[in-house]
KELO-198623 format. One record per residue: x, y, z of N, C-alpha, C in turn. Coordinates in steps of 0.1 Angstrom, whole numbers, plus 5000, padded with zeros to 4 digits. Atoms other than C-alpha are relative to their C-alpha. Example, Ala and Ser with C-alpha at 12.3 -4.5 7.8 and 13.67 -1.06 7.14 Angstrom:
REM KELO-198623
500949885000512349555078500950125000;499149895000513749895071499250115008;
//
This chain:
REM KELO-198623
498750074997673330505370500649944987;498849995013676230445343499949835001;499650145001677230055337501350014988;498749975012680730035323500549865006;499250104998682929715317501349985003;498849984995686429655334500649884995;500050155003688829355322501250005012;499150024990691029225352500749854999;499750155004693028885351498949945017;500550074989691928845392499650095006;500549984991689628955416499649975013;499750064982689828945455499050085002;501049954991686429035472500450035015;499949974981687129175509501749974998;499349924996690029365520500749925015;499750024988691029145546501249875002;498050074997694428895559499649834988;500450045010692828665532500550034986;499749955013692628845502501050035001;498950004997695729005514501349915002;498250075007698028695513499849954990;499550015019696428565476500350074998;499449865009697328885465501650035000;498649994997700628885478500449874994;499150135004701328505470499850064979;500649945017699828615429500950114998;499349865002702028905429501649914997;498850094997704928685440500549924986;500250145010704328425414499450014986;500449925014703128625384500150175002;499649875000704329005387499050034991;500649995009702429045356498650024999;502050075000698628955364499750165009;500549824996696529275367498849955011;501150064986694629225405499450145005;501049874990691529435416499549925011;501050064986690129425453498950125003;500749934999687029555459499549965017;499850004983686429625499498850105003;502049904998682529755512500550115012;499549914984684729915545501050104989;499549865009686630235540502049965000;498750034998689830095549500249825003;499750144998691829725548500049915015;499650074991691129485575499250045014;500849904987688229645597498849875004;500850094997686229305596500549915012;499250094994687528965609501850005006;498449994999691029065606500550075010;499849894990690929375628500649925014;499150044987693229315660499250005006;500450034992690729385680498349884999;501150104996687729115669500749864992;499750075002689928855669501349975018;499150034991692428675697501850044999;498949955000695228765679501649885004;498850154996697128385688500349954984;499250055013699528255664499349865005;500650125002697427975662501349814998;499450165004699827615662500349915016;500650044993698327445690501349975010;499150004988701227515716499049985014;501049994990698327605742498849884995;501450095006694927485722499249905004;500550125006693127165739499649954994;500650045011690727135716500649924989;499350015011693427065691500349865004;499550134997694326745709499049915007;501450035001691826515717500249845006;499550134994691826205741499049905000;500350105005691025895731499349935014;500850054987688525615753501549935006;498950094991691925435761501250115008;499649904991693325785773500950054995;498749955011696025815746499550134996;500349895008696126165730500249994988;499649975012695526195694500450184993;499449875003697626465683500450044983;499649925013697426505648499350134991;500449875003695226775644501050105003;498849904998697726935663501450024991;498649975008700426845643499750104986;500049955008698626955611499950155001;500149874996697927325629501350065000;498749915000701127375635500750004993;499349955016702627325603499550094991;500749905008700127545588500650145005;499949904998701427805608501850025002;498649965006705127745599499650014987;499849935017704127805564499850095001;500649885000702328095574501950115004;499049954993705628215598500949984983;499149995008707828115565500050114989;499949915013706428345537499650125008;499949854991705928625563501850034997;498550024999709428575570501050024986;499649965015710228585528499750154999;500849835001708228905529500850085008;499649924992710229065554501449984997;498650015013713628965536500350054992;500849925014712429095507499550154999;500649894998711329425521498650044997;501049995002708029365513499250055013;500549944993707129405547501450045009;498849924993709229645569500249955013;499250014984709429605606499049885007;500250094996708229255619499150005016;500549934976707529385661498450084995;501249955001704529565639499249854994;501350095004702429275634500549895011;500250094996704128985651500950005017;498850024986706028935690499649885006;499850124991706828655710499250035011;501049994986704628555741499849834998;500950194997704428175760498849994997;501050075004701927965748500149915016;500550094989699827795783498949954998;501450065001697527575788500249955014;500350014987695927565825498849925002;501050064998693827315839500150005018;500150034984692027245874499049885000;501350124998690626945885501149855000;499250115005692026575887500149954987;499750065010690826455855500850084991;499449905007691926775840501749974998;498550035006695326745848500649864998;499150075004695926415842499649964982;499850035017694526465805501650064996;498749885004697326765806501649944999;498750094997700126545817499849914987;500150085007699426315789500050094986;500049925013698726545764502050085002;498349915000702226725778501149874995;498950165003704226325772500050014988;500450005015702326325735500650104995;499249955009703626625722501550055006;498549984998706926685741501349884992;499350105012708226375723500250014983;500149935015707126575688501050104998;498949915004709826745669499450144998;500349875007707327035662499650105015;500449894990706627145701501850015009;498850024988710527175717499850065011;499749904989710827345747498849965011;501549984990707127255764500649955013;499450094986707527215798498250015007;501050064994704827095824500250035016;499849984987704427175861498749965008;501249964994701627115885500550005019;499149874992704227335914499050104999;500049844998702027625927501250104999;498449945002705827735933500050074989;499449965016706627685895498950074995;501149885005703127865887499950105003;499649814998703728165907501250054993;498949965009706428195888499850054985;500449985012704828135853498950135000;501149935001701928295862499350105012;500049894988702028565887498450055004;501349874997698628745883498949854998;501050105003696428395878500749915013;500250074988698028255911499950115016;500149914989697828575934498949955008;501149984992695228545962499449864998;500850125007694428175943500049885014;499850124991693227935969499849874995;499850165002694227575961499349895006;500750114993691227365967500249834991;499950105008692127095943501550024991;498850075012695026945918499850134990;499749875008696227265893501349954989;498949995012698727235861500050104989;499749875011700027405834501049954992;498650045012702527355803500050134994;499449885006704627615789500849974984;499149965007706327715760500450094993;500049885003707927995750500550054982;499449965018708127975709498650064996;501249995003704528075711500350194995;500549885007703128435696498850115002;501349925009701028705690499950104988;500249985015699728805657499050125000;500849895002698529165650499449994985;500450015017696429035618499750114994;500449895005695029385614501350054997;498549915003698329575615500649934988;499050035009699829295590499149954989;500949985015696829285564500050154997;499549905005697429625564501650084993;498850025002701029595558499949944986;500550075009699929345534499950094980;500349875011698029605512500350134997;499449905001700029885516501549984989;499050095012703029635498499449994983;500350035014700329525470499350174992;499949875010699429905461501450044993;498549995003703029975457500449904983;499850095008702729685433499050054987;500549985012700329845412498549915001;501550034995697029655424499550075009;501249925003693929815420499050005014;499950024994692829835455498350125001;500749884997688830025461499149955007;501050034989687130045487498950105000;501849964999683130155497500049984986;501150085010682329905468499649925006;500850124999679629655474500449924985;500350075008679729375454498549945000;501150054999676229315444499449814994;500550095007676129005420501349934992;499150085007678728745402498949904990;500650075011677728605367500949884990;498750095009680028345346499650004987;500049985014680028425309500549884994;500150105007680028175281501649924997;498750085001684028135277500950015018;499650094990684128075316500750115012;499649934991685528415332498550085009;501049984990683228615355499850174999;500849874999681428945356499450055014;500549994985681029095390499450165001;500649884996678829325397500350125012;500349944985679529645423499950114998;500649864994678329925436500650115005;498949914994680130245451498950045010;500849994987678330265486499750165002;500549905002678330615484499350074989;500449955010677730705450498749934997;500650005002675530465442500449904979;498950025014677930435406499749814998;500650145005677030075391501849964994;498950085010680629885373499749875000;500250135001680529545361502050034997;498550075000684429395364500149884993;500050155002685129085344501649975002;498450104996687928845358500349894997;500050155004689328505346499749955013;500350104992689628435383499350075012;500649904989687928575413499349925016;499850014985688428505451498850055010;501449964993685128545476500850015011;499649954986687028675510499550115008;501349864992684328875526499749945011;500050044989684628705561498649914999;501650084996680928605570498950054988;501049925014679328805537500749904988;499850125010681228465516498849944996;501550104999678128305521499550054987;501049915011675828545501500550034986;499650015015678028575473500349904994;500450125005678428215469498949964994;500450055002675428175467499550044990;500049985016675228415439500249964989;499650075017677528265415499749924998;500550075002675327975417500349904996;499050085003678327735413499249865004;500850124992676727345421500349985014;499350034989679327335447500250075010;500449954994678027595466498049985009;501350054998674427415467500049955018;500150124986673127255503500850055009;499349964991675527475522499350105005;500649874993674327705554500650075009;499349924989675627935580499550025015;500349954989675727985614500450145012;499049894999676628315626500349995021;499749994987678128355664501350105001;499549934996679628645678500750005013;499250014989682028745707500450135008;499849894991683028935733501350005008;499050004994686129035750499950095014;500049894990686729145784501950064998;498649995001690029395784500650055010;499749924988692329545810501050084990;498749865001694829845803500850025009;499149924990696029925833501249915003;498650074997699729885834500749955012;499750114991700329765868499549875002;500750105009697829505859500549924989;499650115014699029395829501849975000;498550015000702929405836500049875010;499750064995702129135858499449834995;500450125003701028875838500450034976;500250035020702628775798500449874996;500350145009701528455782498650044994;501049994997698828365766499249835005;500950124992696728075784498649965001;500950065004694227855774499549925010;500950044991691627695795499549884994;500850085006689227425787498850044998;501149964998685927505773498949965011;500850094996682927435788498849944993;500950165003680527155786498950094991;500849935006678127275755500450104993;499349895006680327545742500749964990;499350045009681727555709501850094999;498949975000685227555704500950155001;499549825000685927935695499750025017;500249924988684927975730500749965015;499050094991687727795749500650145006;499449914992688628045777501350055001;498749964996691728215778500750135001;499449874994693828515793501150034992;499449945010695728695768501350125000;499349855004699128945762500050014988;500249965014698229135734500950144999;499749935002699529425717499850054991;501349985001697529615704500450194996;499349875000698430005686501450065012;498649964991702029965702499750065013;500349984986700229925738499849855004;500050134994700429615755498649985012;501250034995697029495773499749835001;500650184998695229175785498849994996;501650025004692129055771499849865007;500150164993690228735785498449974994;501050015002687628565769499749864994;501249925006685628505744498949955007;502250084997682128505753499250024990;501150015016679828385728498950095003;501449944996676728545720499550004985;500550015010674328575692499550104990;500649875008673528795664499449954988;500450025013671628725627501350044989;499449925012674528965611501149874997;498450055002677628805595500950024999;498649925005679629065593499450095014;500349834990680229315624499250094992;500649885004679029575604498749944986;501250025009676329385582498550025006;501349984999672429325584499649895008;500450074999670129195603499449904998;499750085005669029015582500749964994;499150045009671928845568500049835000;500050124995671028505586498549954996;500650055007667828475570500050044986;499650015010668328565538501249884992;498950135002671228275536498749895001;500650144999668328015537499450034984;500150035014667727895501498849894999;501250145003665027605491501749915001;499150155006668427395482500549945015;499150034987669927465523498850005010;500949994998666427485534499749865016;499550104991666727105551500949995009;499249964992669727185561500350025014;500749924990669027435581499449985011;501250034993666027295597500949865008;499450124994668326985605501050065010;498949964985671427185626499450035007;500849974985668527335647499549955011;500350134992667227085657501149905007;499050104991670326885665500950125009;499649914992671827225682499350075012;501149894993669427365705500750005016;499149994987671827265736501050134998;499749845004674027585718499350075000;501049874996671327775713499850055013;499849974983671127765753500850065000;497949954992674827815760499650134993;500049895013674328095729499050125010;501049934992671528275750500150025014;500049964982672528255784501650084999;498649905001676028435773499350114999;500349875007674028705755499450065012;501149934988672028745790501150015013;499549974985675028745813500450145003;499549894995675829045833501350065002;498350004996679229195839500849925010;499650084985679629055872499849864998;500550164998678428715858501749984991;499050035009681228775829501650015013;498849964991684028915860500549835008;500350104993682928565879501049894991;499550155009684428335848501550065001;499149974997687228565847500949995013;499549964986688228555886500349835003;499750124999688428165875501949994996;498749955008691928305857500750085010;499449914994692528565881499350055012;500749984991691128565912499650135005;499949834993691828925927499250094988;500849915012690029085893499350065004;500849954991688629385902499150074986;501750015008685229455882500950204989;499449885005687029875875500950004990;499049985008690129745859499449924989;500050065009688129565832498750074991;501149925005686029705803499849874988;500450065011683929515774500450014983;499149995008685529475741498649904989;500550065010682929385710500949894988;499350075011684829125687498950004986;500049975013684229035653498749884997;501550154998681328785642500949874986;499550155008682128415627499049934996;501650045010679528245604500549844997;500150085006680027875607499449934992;500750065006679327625587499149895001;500950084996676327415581500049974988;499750065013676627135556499449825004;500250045002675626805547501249895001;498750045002678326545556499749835005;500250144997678626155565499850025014;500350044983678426195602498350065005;501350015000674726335594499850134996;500549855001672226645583500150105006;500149864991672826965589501249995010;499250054991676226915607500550145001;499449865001677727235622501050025004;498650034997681427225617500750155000;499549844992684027505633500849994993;498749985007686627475606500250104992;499849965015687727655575500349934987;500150065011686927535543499950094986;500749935009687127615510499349964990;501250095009684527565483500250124985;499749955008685527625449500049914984;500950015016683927565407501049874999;499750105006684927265396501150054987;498849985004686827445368500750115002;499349924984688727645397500250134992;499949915003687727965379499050185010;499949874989686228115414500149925010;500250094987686628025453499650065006;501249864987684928145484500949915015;499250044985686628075523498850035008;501049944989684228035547500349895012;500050024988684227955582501150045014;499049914992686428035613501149925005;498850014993689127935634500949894991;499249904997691927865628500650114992;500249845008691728135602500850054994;498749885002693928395598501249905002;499450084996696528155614500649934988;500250095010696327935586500250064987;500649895005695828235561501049944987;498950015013699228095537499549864996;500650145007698227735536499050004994;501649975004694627815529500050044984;499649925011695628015503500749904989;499950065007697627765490499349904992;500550095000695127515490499550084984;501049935013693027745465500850044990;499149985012696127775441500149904995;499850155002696627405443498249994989;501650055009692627365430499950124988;500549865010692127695408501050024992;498850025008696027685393500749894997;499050064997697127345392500849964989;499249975012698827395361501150055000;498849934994700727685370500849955009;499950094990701327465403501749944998;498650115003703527235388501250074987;499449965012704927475363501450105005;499150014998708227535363500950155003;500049854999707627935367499450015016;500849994986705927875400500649915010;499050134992707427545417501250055010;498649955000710827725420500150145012;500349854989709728075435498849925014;500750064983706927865462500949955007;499150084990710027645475501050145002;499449894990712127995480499250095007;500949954991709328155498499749955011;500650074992708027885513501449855003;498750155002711327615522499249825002;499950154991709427335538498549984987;501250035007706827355506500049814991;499850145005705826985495500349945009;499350094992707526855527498850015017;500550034985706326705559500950075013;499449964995707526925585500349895020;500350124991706726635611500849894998;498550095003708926415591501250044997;498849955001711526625584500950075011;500049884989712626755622501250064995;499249855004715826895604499750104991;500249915010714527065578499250085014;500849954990712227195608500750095012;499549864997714527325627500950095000;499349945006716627465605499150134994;501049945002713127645593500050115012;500549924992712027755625501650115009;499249864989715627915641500050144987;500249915014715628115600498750105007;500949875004712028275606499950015015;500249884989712428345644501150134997;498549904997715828505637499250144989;500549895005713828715607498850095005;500849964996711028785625500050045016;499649944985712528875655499049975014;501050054987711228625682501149975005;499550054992714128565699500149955013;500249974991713728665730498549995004;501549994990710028605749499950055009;500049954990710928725776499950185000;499849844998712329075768499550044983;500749935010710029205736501350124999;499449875002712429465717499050144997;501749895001709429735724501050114994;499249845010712430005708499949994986;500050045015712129865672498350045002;500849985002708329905680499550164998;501149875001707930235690500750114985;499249945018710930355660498850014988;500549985015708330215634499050095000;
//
């Protein structure tokens, strides 16, 4: 095997709606800078990103409980929610640049309109719902939400989740129809079909085996060509770890301090789907449930319109379950290999304080179809066992970290962890993810450029890409909704109701 040296300014690990928007924001913001992505799959966006091991919700907590969170005096604290859903007007804004710009072509291929619901049953249930619906209908960032607990007005919203539904208790629901769905595969591949065009270096079935940091501070990355076998060393001043749930393992390579004491939890998912178009023409939102008691957040129930290779379908899920790998397509050992002497404690500490998940985690992985149809028929009563098939999703590797609230804590966010002198970063953990995909991104330009940041070459082009950059979109409701009618009108959400499916099938 050969060893040859490459010189690159930046390196993006993994091929996915990650690497694909630094790549695109770096392109944006320096034309100039020479960017290689090395990608272990044969094609962009087959991991996390892929449409189908993912929910595919424009994440900005229209539906979400989780996101809102009631207090012992019963008030809703809603600022999670508010910070979510400005994340995903930044996200909506530099899409929206991109598609101005011709960068990306036809909008209906990645993104369409669909209500955002959130369904509850039960007394306490809905009178968190009603409160949570007071809390943010008063917020400049949710207009439109409305509130019902009318079977009437629910057969109405929700045709195929009130059929046959017998009403043994109190039922509600909130609507709003600025909500979405997000084909992240179709538009990380969009993504990287733009940054070839640009002249980045774009190769896939490479492993990256190893990251080294050389004496004046840039980095040497070792990879592999999965077929060949072919050895290259790459050196880059800066270089990006976005390898979904395979972040971990290369963190822990470059041996950064600030990757020390950190561990992973991997949890996988499952979708149930329907296709059949009399089926599915009778029900488009998507609708969020409440988890259940012991269940971690990713696994908040909900009935889904997706769309999906320019076919419209329902999915309903996820159901957890458990694997060692970290990557759909990795090893099984990949979950012990991630234990280090340094996360060793760690480790040994979330186990112990999680072993109520580990249940929930094992009694998903052992349910039956009929047990999975049963949760489902809580959504849709009439569900008949024929019209629905199982759908593997994508695996999520949270994190397990060391934090003031105690050892071994295992948090469901996204974080990033990146060198002190911001010459690599790594993204790990999940929800709300992709969603978030422009902020996130930002965050790691803010720490790893903040030079360029403030520099008078960069500043100028982030505020026309991005308008509401620097600003509180919470404090600003006009700039907000001067923002949001700009990237529905470019992004062609107008309408919720009537999807322009002719622009879809044209592209």
């Amino acid at each position: 095997m050969s060893n040859t040296y490459k010189k690159t300014d930046v390196i993006l690990i993994g091929a996915g709606i990650m690497s694909a928007t630094l790549g695109s924001l770096l392109k944006e913001l320096s034309p100039d800078w020479n960017i290689t992505v090395f990608e272990r799959r044969e094609t962009p966006g087959e991991e996390s990103s892929n449409e189908w091991n993912n929910a595919g919700t424009g994440h900005s907590s229209l539906c979400e409980l989780n996101y809102t969170v009631e207090q012992p005096d019963g008030s809703i604290d809603v600022s999670k929610a508010i910070k979510v859903n400005e994340e995903f007007q930044v996200s909506k804004q530099f899409w929206s640049y991109l598609v101005s710009n011709k960068r990306l072509k036809q909008p209906r291929d990645f993104i369409m309109p669909v209500p955002h619901m959130s369904f509850v049953q039960g007394e306490t249930n809905v009178a968190f719902l009603k409160n949570r619906f007071e809390a943010l209908s008063r917020n400049p960032l949710f207009p439109g939400m409305e509130y019902t607990d009318e079977p009437e007005k629910l057969k109405d919203w929700i045709p195929l989740m009130m059929q046959d539904r017998k009403i043994t208790k109190p039922i509600a629901a909130t609507k709003i129809n600025s909500g979405t769905d997000v084909n992240f595969g179709a538009l990380t591949r969009d993504l990287f079909n733009h940054l070839k065009s640009t002249n980045v270096d774009i190769q896939f079935k490479q492993s990256v085996e190893d990251l080294t940091q050389t004496s004046d501070g840039s980095w040497n990355v070792k990879v592999r060509n999965v077929e060949t076998g072919k050895i290259e060393t790459h050196t880059a001043k800066f270089v990006f770890i976005g390898g979904g749930g395979g972040s971990l393992h290369l963190l822990q390579k470059s041996g950064i301090p600030e990757g020390k004491g950190i561990g992973g939890f991997p949890v996988s998912g499952l979708f149930m789907v329907c296709q059949d178009p009399e089926v599915v023409a009778q029900h488009r939102a998507k609708v969020y449930g409440k988890a259940a008691i012991g269940a971690p957040p990713m696994s908040v129930p909900h009935l889904d319109t997706r769309l999906i290779d320019k076919k419209e379908s329902l999915l309903f899920g996820p159901f957890a379950g458990f694997s060692p790998k970290f990557l759909k397509f990795g090893s099984m050992l990949d979950l012990f290999t991630s234990i280090k002497p340094h996360n060793l404690l760690t480790m040994m500490a979330a186990g112990a304080k999680n072993i109520p998940l580990t249940i929930y985690l094992i009694n998903q992985v052992m349910q039956s179809k009929e047990k999975r149809m049963e949760e489902l028929r809580e959504f849709v009563p009439n569900a008949k066992s024929e019209d629905w098939g199982l759908v593997v999703a994508g695996q999520r590797v949270q994190i397990i970290k060391d934090t003031p609230e105690g050892k071994g804590t295992l948090r469901f966010g996204t974080e990033v962890i990146s060198a002190g002198d911001g010459s690599i970063a790594a993204l790990l953990g999940a929800s709300p993810g992709a969603s978030t995909a422009v902020s996130v991104m930002l965050e790691i330009l803010n720490k790893c450029f903040p030079e360029n940041m403030k520099a008078k070459a960069w500043e100028p082009k982030l505020k026309e890409m991005i308008p509401s950059y620097g600003k509180s979109l919470y404090e600003n409701p006009e700039l907000f909704k001067g923002i949001h009618a700009t990237t529905t009108r470019t992004l062609q959400l107008e309408d919720p109701k009537k999807p322009d499916n002719s622009k879809v099938k044209e592209a």
